[in-house]
N, C-alpha and C positions, 0 to 999 in steps of 0.2 A: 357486092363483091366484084373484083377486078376480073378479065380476064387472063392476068399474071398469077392473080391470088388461085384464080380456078384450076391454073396449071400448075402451078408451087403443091396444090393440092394431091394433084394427079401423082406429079412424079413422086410424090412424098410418100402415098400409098402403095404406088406400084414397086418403090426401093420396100417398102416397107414388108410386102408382100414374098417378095425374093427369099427373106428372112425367113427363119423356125420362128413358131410364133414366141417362145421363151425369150427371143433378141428381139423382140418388137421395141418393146419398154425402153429398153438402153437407144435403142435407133432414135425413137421419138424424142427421148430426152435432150440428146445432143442436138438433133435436126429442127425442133421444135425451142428449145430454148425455151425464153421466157413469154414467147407468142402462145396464150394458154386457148385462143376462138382455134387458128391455125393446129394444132394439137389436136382438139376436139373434132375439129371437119373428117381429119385425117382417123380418126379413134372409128367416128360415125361410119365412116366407108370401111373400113375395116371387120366393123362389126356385121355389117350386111354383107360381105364377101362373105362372113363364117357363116351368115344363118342359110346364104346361097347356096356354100357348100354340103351346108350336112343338110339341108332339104334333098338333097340327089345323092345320099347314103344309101338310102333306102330304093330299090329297083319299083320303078311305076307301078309295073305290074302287081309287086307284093303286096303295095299299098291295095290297088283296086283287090285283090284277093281278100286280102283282112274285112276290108269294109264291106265287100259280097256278102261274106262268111257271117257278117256281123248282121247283114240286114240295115247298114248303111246307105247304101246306094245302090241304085236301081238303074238297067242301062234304061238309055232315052233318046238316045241315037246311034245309028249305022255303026259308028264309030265302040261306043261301046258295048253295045250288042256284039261287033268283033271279037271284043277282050273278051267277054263272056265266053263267046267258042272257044276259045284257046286256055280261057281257066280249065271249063267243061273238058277239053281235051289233054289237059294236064293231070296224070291219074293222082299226082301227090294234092292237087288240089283239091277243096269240098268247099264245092258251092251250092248253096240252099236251093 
């Protein structure tokens, strides 16, 4: 792939992005044309934008709390030993 094509890419996702995603389809239609790899590059990054997004729906913390709660995960550094204190000192929280 070119470095025109990689940019053709870029802007293509980034207009695309601007959109609700309901107006994606019609965007790519016109802007994509009958280029059906070009469509697809832009579809691909697209698709990882939304799974980027809704991975950080959910707050870090809540995650580490469910998985405590569950007997998922165990702290194993400084770092999560931290979280720990601060679930502990959350009285809505129960950690095992």
């Amino acid at each position: 792939m070119t470095p025109e094509q990689y940019q053709q890419i870029g802007e293509l996702c980034y207009e695309a992005l601007q959109l609700e995603p309901d107006q994606r389809k019609a965007f790519l239609d016109q802007a994509c044309a009958e280029d059906q790899a070009l469509r697809q590059e832009v579809e691909s990054l697209l698709s990882y934008q939304q799974e980027a997004e809704d991975s950080f729906d959910t707050p870090a913390l809540e995650v580490a709390a469910r998985l405590l709660a569950k007997g998922q995960a165990m702290p194993t550094n400084a770092s999560a030993t931290s979280t720990t204190k601060l679930l502990n000192d959350d009285p809505t929280v129960v950690v095992p």
